[in-house]
Short mmCIF file of the C-alpha atoms (twelve columns), coordinates in Angstrom:
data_MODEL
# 
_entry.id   MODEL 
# 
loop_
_atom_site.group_PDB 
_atom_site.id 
_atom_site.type_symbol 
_atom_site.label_atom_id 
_atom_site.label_alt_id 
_atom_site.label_comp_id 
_atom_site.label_asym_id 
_atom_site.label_seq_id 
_atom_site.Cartn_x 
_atom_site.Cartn_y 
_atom_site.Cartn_z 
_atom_site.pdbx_PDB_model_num 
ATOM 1   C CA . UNK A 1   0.000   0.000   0.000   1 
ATOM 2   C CA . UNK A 2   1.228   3.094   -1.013  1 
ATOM 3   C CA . UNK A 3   2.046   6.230   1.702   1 
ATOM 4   C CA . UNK A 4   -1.266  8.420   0.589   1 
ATOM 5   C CA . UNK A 5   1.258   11.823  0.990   1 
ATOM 6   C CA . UNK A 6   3.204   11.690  -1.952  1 
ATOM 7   C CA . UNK A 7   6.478   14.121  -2.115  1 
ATOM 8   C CA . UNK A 8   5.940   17.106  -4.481  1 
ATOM 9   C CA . UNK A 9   2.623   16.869  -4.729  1 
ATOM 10  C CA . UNK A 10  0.876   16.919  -1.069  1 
ATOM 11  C CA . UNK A 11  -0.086  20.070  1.280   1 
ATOM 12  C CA . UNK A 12  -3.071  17.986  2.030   1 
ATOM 13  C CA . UNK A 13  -4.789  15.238  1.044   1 
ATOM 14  C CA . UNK A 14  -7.461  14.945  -1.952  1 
ATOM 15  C CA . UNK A 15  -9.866  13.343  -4.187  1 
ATOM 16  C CA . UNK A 16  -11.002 13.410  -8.386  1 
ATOM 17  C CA . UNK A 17  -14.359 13.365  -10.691 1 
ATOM 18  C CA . UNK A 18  -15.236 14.257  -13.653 1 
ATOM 19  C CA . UNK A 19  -19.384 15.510  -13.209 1 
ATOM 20  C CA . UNK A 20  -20.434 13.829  -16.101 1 
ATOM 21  C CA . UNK A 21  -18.645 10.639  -14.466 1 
ATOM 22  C CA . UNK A 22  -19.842 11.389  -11.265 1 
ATOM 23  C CA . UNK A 23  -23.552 11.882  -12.574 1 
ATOM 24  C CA . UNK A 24  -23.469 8.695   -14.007 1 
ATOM 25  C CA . UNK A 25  -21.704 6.747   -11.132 1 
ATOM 26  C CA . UNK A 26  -24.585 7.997   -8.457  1 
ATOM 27  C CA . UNK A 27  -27.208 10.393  -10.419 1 
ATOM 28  C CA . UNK A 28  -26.075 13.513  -8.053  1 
ATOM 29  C CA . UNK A 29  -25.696 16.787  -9.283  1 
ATOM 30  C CA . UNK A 30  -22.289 18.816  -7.664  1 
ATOM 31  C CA . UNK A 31  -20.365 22.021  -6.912  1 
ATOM 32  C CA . UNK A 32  -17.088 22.929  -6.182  1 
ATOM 33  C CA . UNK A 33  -15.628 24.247  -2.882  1 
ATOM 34  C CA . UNK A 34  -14.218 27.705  -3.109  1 
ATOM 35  C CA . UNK A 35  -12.651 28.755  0.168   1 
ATOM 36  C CA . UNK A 36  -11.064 25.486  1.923   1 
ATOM 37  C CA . UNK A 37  -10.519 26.118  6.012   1 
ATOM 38  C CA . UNK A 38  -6.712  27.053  6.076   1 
ATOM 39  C CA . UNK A 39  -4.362  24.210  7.693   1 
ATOM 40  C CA . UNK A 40  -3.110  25.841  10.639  1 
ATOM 41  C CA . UNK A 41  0.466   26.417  11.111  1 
ATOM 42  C CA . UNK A 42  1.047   23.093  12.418  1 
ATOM 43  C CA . UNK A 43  -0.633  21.037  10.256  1 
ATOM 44  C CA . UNK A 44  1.880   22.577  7.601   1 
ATOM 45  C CA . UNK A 45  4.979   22.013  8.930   1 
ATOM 46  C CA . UNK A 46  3.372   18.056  9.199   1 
ATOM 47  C CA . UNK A 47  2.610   18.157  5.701   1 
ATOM 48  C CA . UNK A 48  6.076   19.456  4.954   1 
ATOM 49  C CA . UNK A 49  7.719   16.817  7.046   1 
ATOM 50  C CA . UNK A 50  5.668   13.722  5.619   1 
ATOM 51  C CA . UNK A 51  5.850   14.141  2.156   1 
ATOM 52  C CA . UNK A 52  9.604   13.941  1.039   1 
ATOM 53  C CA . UNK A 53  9.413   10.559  3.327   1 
ATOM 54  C CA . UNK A 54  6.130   9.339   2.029   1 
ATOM 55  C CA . UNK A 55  8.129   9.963   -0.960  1 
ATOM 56  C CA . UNK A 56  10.795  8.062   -0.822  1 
ATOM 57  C CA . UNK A 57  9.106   5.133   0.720   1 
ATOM 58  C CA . UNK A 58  7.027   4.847   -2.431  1 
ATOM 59  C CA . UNK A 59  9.679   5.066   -4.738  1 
ATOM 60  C CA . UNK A 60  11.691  2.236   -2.993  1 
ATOM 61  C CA . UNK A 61  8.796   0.872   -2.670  1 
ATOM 62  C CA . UNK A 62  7.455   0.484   -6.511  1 
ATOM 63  C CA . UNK A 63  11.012  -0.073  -7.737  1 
ATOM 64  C CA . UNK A 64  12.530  -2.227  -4.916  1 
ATOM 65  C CA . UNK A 65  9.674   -4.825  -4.243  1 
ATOM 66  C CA . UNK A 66  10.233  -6.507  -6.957  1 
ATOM 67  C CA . UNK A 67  13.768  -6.566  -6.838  1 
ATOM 68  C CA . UNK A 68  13.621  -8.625  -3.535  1 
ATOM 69  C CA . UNK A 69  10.926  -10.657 -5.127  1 
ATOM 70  C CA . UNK A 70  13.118  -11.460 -7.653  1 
ATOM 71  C CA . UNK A 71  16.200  -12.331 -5.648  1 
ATOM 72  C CA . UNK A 72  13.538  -14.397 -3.283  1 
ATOM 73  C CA . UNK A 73  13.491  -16.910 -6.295  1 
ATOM 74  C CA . UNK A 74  15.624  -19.901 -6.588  1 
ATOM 75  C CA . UNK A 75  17.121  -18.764 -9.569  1 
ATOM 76  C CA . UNK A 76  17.434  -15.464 -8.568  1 
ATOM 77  C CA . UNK A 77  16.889  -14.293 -12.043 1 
ATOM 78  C CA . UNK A 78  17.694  -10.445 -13.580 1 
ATOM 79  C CA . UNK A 79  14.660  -8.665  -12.543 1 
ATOM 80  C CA . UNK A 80  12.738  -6.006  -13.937 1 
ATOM 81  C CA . UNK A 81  13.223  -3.186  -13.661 1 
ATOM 82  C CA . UNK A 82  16.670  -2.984  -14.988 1 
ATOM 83  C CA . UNK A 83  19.621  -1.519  -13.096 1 
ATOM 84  C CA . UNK A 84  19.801  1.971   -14.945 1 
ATOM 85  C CA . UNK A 85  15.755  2.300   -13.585 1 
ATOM 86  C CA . UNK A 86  17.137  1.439   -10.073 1 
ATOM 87  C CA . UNK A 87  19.720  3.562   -9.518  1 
ATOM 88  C CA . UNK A 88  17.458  6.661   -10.414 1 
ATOM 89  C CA . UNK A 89  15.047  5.172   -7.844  1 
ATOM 90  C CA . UNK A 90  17.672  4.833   -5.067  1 
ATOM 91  C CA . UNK A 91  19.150  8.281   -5.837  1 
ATOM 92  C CA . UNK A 92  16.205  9.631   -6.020  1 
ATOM 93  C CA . UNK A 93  14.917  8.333   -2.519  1 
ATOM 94  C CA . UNK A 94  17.969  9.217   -0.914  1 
ATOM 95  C CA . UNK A 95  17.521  13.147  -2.047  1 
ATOM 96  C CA . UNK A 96  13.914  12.533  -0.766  1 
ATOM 97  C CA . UNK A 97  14.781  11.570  2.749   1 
ATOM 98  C CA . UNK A 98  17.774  14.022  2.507   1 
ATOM 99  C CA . UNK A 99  14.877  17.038  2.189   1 
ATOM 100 C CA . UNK A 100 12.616  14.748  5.385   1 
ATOM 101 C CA . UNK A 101 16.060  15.441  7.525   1 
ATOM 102 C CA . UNK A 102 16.773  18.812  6.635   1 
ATOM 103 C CA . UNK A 103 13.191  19.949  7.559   1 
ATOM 104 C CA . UNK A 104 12.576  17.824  10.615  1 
ATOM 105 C CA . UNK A 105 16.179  17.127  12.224  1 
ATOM 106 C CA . UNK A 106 14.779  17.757  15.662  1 
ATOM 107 C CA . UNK A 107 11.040  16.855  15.096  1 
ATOM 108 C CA . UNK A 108 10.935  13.208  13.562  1 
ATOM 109 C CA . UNK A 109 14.182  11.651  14.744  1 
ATOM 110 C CA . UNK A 110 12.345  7.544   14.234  1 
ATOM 111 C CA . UNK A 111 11.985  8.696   10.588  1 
ATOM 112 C CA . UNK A 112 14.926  9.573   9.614   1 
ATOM 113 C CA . UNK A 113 16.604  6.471   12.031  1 
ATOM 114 C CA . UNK A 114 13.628  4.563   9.655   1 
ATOM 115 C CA . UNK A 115 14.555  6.195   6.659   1 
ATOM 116 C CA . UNK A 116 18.544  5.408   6.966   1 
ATOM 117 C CA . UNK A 117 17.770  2.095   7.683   1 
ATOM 118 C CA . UNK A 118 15.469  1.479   4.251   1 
ATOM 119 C CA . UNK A 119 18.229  3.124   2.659   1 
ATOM 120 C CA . UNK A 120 20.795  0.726   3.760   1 
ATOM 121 C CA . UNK A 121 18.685  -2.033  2.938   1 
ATOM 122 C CA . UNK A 122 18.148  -1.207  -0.769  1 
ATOM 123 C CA . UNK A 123 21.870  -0.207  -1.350  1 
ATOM 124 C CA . UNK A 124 22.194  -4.701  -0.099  1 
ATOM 125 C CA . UNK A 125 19.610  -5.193  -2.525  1 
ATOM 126 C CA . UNK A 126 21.712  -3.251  -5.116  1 
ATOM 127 C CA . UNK A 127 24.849  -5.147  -4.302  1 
ATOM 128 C CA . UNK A 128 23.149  -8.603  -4.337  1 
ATOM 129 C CA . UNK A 129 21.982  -7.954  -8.164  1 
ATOM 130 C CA . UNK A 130 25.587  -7.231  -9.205  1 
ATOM 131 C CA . UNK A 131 26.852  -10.053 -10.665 1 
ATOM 132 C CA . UNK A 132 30.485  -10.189 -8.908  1 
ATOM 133 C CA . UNK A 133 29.687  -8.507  -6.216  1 
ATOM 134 C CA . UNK A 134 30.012  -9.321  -2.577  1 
ATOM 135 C CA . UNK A 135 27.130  -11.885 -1.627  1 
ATOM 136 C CA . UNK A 136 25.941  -11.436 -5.464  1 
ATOM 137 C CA . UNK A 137 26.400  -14.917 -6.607  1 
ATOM 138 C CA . UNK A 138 24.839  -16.740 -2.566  1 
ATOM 139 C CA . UNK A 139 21.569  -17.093 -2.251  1 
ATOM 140 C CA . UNK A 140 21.164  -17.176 1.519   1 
ATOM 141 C CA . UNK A 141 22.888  -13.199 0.933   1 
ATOM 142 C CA . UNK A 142 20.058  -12.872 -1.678  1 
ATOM 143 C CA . UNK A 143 17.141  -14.044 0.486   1 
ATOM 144 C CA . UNK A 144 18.825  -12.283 3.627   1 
ATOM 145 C CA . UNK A 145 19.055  -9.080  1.480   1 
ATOM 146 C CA . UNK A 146 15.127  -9.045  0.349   1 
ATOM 147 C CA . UNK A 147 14.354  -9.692  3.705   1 
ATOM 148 C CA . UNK A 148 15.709  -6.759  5.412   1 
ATOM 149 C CA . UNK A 149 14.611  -4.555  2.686   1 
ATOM 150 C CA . UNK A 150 10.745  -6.228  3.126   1 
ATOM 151 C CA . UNK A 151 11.602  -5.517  7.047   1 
ATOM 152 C CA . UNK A 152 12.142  -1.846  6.733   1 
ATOM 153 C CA . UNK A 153 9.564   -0.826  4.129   1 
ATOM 154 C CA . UNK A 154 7.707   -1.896  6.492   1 
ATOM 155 C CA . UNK A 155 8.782   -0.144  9.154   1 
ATOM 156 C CA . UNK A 156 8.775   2.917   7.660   1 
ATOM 157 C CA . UNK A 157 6.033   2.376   6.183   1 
ATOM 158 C CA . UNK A 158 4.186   1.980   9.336   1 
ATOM 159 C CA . UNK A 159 5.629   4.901   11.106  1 
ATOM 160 C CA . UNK A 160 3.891   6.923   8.073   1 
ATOM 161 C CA . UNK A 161 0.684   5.587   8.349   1 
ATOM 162 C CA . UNK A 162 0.356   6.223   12.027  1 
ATOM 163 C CA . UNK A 163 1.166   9.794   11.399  1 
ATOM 164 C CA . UNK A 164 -1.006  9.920   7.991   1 
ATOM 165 C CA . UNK A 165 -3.867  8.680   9.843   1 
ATOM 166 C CA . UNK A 166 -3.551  11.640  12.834  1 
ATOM 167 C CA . UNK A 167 -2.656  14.106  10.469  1 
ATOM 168 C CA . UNK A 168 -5.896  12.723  8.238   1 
ATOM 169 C CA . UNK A 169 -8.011  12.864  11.527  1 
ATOM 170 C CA . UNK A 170 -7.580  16.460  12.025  1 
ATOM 171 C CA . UNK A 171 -7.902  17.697  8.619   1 
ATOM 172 C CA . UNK A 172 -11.030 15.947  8.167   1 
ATOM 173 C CA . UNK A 173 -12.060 17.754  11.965  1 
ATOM 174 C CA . UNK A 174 -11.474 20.802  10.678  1 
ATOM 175 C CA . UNK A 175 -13.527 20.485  7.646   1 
ATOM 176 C CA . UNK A 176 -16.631 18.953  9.229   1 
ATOM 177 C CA . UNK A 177 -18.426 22.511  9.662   1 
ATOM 178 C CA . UNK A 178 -18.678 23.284  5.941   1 
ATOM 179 C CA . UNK A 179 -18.336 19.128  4.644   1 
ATOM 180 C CA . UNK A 180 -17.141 20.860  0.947   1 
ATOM 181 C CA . UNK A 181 -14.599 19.016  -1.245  1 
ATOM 182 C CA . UNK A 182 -11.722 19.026  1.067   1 
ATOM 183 C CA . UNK A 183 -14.128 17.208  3.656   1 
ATOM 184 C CA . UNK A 184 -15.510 14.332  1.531   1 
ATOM 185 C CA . UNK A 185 -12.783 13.535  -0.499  1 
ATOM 186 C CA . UNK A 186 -10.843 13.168  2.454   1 
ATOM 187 C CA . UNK A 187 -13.530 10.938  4.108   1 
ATOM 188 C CA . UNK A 188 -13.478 8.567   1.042   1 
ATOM 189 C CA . UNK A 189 -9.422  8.043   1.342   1 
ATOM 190 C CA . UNK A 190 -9.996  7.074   4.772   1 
ATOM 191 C CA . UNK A 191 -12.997 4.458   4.156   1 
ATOM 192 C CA . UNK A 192 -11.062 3.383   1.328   1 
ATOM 193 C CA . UNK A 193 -8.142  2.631   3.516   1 
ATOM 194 C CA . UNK A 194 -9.945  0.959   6.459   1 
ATOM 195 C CA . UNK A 195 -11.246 -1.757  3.531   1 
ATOM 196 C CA . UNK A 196 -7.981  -2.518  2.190   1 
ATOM 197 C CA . UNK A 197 -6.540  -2.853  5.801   1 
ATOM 198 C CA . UNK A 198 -9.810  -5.061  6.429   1 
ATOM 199 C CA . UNK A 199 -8.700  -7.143  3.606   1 
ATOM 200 C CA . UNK A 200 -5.657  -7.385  4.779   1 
ATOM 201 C CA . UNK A 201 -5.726  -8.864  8.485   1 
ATOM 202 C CA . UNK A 202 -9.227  -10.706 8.063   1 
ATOM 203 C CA . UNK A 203 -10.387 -13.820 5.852   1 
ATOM 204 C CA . UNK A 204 -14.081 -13.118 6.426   1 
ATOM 205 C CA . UNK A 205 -15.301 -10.469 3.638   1 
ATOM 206 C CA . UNK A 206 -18.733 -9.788  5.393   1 
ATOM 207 C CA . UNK A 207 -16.657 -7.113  7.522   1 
ATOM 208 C CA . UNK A 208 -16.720 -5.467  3.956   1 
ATOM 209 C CA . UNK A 209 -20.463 -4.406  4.536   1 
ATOM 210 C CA . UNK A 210 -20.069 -1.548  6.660   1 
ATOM 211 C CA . UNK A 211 -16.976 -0.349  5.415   1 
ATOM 212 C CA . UNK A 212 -18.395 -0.376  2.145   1 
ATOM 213 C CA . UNK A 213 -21.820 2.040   2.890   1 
ATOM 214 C CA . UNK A 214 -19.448 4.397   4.899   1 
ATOM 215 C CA . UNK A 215 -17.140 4.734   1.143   1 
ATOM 216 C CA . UNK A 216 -20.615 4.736   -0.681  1 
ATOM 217 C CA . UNK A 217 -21.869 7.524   1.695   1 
ATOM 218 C CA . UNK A 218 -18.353 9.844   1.338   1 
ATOM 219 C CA . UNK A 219 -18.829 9.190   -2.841  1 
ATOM 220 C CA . UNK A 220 -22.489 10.721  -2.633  1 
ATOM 221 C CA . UNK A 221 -21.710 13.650  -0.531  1 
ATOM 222 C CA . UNK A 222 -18.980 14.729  -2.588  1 
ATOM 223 C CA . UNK A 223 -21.221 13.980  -5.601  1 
ATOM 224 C CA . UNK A 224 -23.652 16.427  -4.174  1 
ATOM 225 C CA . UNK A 225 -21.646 19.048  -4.157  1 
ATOM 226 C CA . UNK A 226 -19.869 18.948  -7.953  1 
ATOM 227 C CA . UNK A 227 -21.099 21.230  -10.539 1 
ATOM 228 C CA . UNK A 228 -19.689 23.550  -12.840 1 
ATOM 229 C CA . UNK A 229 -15.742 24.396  -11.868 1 
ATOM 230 C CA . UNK A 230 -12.630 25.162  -13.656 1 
ATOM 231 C CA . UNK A 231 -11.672 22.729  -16.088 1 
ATOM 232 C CA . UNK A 232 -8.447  21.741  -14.444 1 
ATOM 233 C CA . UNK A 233 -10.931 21.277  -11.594 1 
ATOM 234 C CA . UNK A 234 -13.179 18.720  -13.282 1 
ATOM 235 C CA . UNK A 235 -10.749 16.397  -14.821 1 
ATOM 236 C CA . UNK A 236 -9.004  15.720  -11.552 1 
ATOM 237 C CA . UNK A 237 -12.530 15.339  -9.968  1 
ATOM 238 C CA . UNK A 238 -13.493 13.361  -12.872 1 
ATOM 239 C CA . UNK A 239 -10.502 11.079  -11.952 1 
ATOM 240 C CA . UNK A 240 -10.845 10.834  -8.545  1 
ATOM 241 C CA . UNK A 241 -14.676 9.599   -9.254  1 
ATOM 242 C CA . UNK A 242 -13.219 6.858   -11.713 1 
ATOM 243 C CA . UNK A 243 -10.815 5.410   -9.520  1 
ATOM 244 C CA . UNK A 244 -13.595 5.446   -6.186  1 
ATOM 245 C CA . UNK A 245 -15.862 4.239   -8.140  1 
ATOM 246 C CA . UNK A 246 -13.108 0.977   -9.289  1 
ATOM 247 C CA . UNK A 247 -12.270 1.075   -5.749  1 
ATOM 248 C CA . UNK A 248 -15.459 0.326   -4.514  1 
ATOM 249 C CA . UNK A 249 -16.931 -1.871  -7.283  1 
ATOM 250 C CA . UNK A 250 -13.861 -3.930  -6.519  1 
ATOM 251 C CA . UNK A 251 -14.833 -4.607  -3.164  1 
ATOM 252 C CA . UNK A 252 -18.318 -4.712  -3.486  1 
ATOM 253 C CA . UNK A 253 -17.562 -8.028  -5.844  1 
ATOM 254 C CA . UNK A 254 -14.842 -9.215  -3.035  1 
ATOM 255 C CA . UNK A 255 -17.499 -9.609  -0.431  1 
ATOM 256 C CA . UNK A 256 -19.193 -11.920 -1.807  1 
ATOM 257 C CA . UNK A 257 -16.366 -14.234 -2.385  1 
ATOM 258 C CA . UNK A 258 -13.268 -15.913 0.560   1 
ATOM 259 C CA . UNK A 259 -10.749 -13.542 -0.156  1 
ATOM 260 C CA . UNK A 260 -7.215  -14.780 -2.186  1 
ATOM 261 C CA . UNK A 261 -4.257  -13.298 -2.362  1 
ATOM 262 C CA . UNK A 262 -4.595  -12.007 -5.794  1 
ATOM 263 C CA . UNK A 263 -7.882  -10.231 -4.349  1 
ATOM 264 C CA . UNK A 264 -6.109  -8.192  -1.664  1 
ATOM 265 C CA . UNK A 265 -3.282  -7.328  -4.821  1 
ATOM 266 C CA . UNK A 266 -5.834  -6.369  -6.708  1 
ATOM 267 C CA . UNK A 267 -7.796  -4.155  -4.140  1 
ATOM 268 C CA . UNK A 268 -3.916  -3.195  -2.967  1 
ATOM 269 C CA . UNK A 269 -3.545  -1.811  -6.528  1 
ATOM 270 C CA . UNK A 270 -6.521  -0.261  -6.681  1 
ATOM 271 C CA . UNK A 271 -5.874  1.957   -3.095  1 
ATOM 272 C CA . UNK A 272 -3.001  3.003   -5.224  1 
ATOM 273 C CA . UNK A 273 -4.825  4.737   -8.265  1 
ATOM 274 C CA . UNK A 274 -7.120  6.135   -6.096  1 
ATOM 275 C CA . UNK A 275 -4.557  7.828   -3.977  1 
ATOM 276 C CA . UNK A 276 -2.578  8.867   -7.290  1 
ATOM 277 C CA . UNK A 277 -5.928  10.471  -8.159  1 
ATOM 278 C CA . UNK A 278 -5.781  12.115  -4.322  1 
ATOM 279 C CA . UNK A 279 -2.740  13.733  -4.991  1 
ATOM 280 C CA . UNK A 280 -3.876  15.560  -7.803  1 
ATOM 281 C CA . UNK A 281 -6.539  17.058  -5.569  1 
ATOM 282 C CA . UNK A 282 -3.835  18.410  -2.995  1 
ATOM 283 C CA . UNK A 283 -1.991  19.952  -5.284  1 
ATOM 284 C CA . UNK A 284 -5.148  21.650  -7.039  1 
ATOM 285 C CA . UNK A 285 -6.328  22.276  -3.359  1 
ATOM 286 C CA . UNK A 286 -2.726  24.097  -2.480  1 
ATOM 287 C CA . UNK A 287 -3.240  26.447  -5.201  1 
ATOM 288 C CA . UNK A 288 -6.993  27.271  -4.426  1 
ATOM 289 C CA . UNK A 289 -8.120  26.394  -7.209  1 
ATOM 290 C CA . UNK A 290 -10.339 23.488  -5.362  1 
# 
C-alpha cells in the first residue's frame, strides 16, 4: 500500500471526478468548494515533514519490491526493472529523505533512524543484483538481502501511516463545519483505507459491509456538491470519481467471495490509483483552485 502523501505533490490530502462521471456513477448533481478552512500552522509544517518521506518510501517501494521478489526466487533471475531504472530510484529516494532530515532534524528523529535504515537495505539489494559482487552470486545473501529490505519498508512504512492517519483525523475535523470538497474527499481516502486494511488482516469479507456504505456515503456527498468548476478542476474530480468508483466496485464483488491473495493485490492496486488520483486534488487544493 502506497504512503497516501506523496512528495511534491501533497499540502493535504485529496480526491477526483469528472461531473459527467460522477452523474453517471450515483445520479447527483455537484459544486465545487471555493474557500477550503486554512491548515493551521502546524498542520503545515506536518505536511512538509511527511511528504519527502512518504516519498521516498514509495519510490523504494514500486522499484525495490520486486527486486527482492526477484532475488527471493531460486534462480534469482535479472529482474525487472533494470539496473539503470534502479539507480534513479535509489538516488532519487535518498535526495527525498535528505529534504525529510533537513526539515525535521529535531522533530521526527524515528523517521529519519527509519529512513537510513530502508536506505541501507536497498543499497544490499543493489549489491546482491551485481553479478560479482560481494554476496551477489549466494543465495542465503540474496534471500537475507530481500528480507531486510521487506523488514524496513515496512517499518517505515508503518511509522507513516500512524502519522497519515492523525494528520488525516484532524484535517477531516477541521472540515466537518462546511463538509465541501476538502471534507468528503478526504472521508473517502480514509474508508477506502480501512477496507484494504480489512482485507488485509481478516479472511471473512462480510466485515466489507459496513466499510463499504461508509465509502458509498463519502462518494455521494462529494457527488452532491460537484457542478460547474474550472476545467483543471473537473478532470481531476473526474478522476478521482473513476478510480472510487473501481475502488469500490472492486470490493463490493470481493465480499461476496473468501478472499485470495490475488484479491487483496488487486484491491492493494486499486488503493493506489485512487490515492494517485488524491494527490492531484492536494496539489489543485494548495493552489486554491479546489
Amino acid at each position: 500500500m502506497r504512503a497516501a502523501i506523496r512528495g511534491g505533490v501533497r499540502p493535504s490530502a485529496g480526491a477526483s471526478a469528472l461531473a459527467a462521471a460522477l452523474c453517471a456513477l450515483l445520479g447527483c448533481a455537484v459544486g465545487c468548494e471555493q474557500t477550503p478552512p486554512q491548515e493551521s500552522e502546524s498542520g503545515r509544517a506536518e505536511q512538509d515533514l511527511l511528504a519527502p518521506y512518504a516519498h521516498g518510501f514509495n519510490t523504494l517501494g514500486e522499484h525495490f519490491q520486486p527486486l527482492a521478489d526477484a532475488l527471493d526466487r531460486p534462480d534469482g533471475g535479472p529482474p525487472e526493472p533494470a539496473g539503470e531504472a534502479l539507480e534513479a530510484a535509489f538516488a532519487d529516494a535518498e535526495k527525498a529523505f535528505a529534504h525529510g532530515r533537513a526539515a525535521s532534524a529535531s522533530r521526527a528523529p524515528e523517521l529519519a533512524q527509519l529512513a537510513e535504515a530502508l536506505v541501507q537495505s536497498a543499497a544490499h539489494l543493489l549489491a546482491a543484483r551485481r553479478p560479482g559482487a560481494s554476496g551477489g552470486e549466494d543465495a542465503s545473501a540474496r534471500h537475507e538481502a530481500a528480507r531486510r529490505f521487506r523488514k524496513s519498508l515496512y517499518a517505515l512504512g508503518n511509522a507513516l501511516e500512524g502519522l497519515e492517519d492523525e494528520q488525516m483525523a484532524a484535517e477531516i475535523r477541521s472540515r466537518a463545519g462546511q463538509k465541501a470538497h476538502g471534507y468528503w474527499f478526504r472521508l473517502c481516502i480514509v474508508e477506502a483505507k480501512k477496507l484494504l486494511r480489512q482485507a488485509q488482516r481478516l479472511p471473512d469479507p462480510a466485515v466489507f459491509s459496513p466499510g463499504l456504505q461508509e465509502l458509498e456515503r463519502a462518494q455521494a456527498g462529494l457527488a452532491a456538491l460537484l457542478g460547474p468548476q474550472a476545467e483543471k478542476a473537473s478532470q481531476a474530480l473526474a478522476a478521482f470519481v473513476e478510480r472510487a468508483s473501481a475502488y469500490r466496485n472492486l470490493a463490493r464483488s470481493l465480499a461476496a467471495q473468501p478472499l485470495r491473495a490475488e484479491d487483496r493485490r488487486a484491491l492493494d492496486a486499486a488503493f493506489n490509483a485512487l490515492v494517485d488520483a488524491g494527490n492531484a486534488l492536494y496539489e489543485l487544493e494548495s493552489q486554491g483552485v479546489l
